[in-house]
C-alpha positions as CSV (number, residue, x, y, z in Angstrom):
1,X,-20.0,-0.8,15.2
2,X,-20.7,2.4,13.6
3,X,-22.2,1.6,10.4
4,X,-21.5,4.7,8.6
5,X,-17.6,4.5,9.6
6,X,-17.9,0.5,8.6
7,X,-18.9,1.8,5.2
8,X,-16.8,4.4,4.6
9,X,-14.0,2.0,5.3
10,X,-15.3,-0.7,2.8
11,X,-15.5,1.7,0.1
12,X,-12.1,3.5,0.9
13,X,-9.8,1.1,1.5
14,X,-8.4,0.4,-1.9
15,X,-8.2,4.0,-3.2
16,X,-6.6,4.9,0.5
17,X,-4.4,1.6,0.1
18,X,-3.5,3.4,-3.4
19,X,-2.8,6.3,-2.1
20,X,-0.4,5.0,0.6
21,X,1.4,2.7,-1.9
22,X,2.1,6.1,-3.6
23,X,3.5,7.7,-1.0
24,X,5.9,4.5,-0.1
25,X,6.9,4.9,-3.7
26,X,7.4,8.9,-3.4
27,X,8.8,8.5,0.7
28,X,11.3,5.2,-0.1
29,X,14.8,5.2,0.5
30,X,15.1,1.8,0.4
31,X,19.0,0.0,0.4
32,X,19.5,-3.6,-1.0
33,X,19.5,-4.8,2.8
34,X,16.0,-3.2,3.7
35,X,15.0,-4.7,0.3
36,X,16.1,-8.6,0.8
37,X,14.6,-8.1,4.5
38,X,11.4,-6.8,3.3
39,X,10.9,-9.3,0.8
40,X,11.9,-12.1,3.0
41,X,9.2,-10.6,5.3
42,X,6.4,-9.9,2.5
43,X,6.9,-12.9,0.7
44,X,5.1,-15.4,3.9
45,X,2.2,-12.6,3.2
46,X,2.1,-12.7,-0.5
47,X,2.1,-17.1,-0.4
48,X,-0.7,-17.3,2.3
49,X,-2.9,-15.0,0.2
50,X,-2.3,-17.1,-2.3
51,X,-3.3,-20.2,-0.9
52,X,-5.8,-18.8,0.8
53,X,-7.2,-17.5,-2.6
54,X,-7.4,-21.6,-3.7
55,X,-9.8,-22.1,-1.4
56,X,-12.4,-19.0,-1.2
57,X,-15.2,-19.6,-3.0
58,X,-16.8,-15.9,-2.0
59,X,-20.9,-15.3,-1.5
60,X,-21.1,-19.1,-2.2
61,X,-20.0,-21.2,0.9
62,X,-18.6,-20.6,4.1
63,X,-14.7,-21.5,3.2
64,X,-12.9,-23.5,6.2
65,X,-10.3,-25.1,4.9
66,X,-6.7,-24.8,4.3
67,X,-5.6,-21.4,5.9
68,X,-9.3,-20.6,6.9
69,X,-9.4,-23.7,8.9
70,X,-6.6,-22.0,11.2
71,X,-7.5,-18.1,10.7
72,X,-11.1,-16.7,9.9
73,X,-9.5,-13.6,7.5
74,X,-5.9,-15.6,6.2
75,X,-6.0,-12.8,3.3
76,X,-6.1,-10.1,5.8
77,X,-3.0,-11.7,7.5
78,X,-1.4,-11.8,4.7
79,X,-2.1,-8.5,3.1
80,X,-0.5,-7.5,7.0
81,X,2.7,-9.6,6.5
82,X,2.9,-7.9,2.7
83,X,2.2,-4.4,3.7
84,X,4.8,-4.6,7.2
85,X,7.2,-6.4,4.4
86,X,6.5,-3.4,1.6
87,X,7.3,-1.1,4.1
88,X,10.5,-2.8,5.8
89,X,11.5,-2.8,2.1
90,X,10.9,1.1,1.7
91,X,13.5,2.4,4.8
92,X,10.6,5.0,6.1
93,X,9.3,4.8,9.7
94,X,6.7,7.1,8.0
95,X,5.9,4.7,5.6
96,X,5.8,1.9,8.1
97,X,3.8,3.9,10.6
98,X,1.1,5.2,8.2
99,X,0.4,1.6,6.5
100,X,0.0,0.2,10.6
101,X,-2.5,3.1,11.1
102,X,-4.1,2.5,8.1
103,X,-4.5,-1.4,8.5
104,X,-5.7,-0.6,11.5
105,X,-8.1,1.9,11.2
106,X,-9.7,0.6,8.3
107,X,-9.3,-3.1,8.4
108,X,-10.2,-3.6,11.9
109,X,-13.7,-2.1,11.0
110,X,-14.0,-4.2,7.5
111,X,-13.1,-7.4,8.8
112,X,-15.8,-7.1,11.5
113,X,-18.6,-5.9,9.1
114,X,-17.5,-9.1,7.0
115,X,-17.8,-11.1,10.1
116,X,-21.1,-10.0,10.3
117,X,-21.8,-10.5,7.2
118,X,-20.7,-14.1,6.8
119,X,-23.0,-14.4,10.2
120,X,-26.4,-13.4,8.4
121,X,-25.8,-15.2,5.5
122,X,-24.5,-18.6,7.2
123,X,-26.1,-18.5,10.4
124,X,-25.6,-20.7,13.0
125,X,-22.4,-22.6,10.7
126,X,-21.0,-19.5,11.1
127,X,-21.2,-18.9,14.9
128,X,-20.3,-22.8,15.1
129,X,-16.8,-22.3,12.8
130,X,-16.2,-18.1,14.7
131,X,-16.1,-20.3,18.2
132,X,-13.4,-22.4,16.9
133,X,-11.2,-20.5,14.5
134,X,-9.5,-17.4,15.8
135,X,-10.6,-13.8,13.6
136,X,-7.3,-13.0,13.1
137,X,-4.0,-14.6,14.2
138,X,-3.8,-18.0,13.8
139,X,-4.8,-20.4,16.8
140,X,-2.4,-23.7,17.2
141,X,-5.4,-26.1,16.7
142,X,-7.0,-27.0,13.3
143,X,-10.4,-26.7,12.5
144,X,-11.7,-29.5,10.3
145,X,-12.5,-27.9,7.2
146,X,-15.7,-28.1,5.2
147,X,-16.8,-27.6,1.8
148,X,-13.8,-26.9,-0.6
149,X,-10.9,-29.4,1.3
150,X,-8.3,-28.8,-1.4
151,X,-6.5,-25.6,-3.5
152,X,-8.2,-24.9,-6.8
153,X,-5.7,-22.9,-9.5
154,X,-9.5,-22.2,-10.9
155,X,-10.4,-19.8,-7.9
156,X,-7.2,-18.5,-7.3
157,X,-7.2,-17.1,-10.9
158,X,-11.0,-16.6,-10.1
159,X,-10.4,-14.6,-7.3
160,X,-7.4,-12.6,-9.4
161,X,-4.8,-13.3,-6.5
162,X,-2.1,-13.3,-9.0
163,X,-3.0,-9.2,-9.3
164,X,-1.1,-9.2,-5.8
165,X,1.9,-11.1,-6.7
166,X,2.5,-8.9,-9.6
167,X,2.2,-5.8,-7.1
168,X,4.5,-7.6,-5.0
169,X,7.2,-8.1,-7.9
170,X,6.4,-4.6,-9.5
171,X,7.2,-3.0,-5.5
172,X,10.4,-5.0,-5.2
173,X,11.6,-4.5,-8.7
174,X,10.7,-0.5,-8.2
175,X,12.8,-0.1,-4.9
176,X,16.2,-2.1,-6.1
177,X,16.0,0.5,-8.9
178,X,15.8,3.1,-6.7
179,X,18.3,1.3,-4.3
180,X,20.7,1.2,-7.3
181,X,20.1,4.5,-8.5
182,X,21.4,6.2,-4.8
């Protein structure tokens, strides 16, 4: 991996992501149905992060339970269901296509440099748990978790997971007034 692109993407993918939820909220024409279909779609997104949240107790210990005993990055799968669900919600194909590119081209690189990551700092544990949980989309078998077995309110407040729900409500609650006001 290039290491220069791997860290440009790690440092640029929340003001980018910022900048592309501006340009949804400029580029919208969203109608009620694009709004109840995008929600519908987001909201799976918006509930895995959260659980996944419970579990992740970050630079500490290798999280496998709950969602990461089925998914290695369950956050990134749900910030994917969220963003495909933001943009359903917006009625833009330019909007749609720009958040796929940018999930893409940036979160392709930072889950791998994370992967790596997790690899130096847990070693062989994490080769052992990356050989049995998929990276990215689920896989039908479950890994038995270790570590952290149960959802914690305490880390998902911790990890401030609740700042994605509010963008979630703040998103849908912006395009019905726009929907409204067409």
């Amino acid at each position: 991996m290039d290491k220069g692109y791997a860290a440009w993407a790690a440092r640029w993918r929340v003001p980018l992501g910022f900048a592309l939820g501006l340009a949804c909220l400029i580029l919208s024409q969203p109608t009620f149905k694009l709004l109840a279909a995008g929600a519908l779609t987001a909201l799976p997104g918006l509930l895995l992060r959260g659980f996944a949240a419970g579990y992740l107790t970050k630079n500490q210990s290798l999280t496998t339970a709950g969602p990461y005993a089925y998914t290695r990055n369950p956050l990134y799968l749900g910030s994917l269901l969220m963003g495909l669900g933001i943009a359903l919600a917006a009625g833009s194909w330019v909007i749609g296509g720009g958040f796929l590119v940018y999930f893409v081209a940036i979160y392709a690189t930072v889950i791998r440099r994370e992967a790596e990551s997790l690899q130096r700092a847990f070693g062989e544990s994490y080769a052992q748990y990356a050989r049995e949980v998929p990276l990215f989309f689920p896989g039908w078998s479950r890994r038995r978790g270790a570590g952290n077995d149960k959802f914690k309110w305490q880390l998902y407040r911790k990890n401030r997971e609740y700042q994605a729900a509010l963008g979630y409500l703040a998103a849908l609650l912006f395009f019905a007034l726009k929907a409204w006001l067409r």
